[in-house]
C-alpha positions as CSV (number, residue, x, y, z in Angstrom):
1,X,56.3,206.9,82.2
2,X,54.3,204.3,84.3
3,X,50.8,204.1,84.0
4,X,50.1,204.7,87.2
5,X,51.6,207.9,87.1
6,X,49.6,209.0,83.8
7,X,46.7,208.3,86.0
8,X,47.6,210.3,88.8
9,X,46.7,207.2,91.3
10,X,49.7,204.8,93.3
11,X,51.3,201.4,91.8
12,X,49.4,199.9,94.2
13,X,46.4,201.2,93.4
14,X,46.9,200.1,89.7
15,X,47.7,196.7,90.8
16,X,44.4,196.3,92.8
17,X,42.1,197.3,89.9
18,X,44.2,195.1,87.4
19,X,43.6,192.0,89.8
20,X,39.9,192.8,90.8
21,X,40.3,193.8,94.7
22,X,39.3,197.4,93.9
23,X,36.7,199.1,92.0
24,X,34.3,196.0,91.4
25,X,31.9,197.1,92.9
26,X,30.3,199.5,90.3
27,X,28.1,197.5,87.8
28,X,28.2,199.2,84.3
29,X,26.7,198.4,81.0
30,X,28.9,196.9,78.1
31,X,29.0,199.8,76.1
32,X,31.0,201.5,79.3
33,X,33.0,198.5,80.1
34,X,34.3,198.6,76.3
35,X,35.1,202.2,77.1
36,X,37.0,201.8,80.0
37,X,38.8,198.7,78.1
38,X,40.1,200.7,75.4
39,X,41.1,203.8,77.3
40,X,43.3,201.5,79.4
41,X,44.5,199.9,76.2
42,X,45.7,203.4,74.9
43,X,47.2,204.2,78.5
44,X,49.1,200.9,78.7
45,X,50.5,201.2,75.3
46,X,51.5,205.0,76.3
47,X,49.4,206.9,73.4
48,X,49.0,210.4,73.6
49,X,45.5,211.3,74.9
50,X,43.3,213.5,76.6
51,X,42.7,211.8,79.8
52,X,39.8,214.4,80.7
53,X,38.3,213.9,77.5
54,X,38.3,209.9,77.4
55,X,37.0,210.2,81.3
56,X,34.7,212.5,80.6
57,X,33.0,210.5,77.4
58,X,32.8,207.4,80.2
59,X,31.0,209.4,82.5
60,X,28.9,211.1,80.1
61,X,27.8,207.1,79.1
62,X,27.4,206.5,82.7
63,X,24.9,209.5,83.5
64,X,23.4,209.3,79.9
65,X,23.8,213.1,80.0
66,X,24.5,214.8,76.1
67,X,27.2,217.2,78.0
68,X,29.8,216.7,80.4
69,X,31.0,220.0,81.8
70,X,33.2,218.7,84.9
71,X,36.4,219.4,82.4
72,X,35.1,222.7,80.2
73,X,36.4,225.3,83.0
């Protein structure tokens, strides 16, 4: 399976946040950025994961909330 399908987004789409012309213009802490580096590590090597659960973690960091409920329905 392609990684762009495991995301749900286009090739394209993929290829645009790989070379920087999409999605740069968020500023996040370290801590976040190592986040988002190692789900995309797992995604490329094709582990099995909980997408909703990594995501949510990385937004959970972002808002500095204790709970993320987007996913828990």
């Amino acid at each position: 399976m392609m990684i762009s399908e495991r995301l749900g987004v286009t090739q394209p789409a993929v290829s645009q946040y790989v070379t920087s012309k999409r999605g740069t213009a968020v500023a996040v802490s370290d801590d976040v950025r190592t986040l988002i580096q190692l789900l995309a590590e797992d995604v490329a090597e094709g582990k099995e994961l909980n997408l909703n659960e990594r995501i949510c973690a990385i937004c959970t960091h972002i808002q500095g909330d204790e709970k993320c409920t987007a996913f828990n329905r």
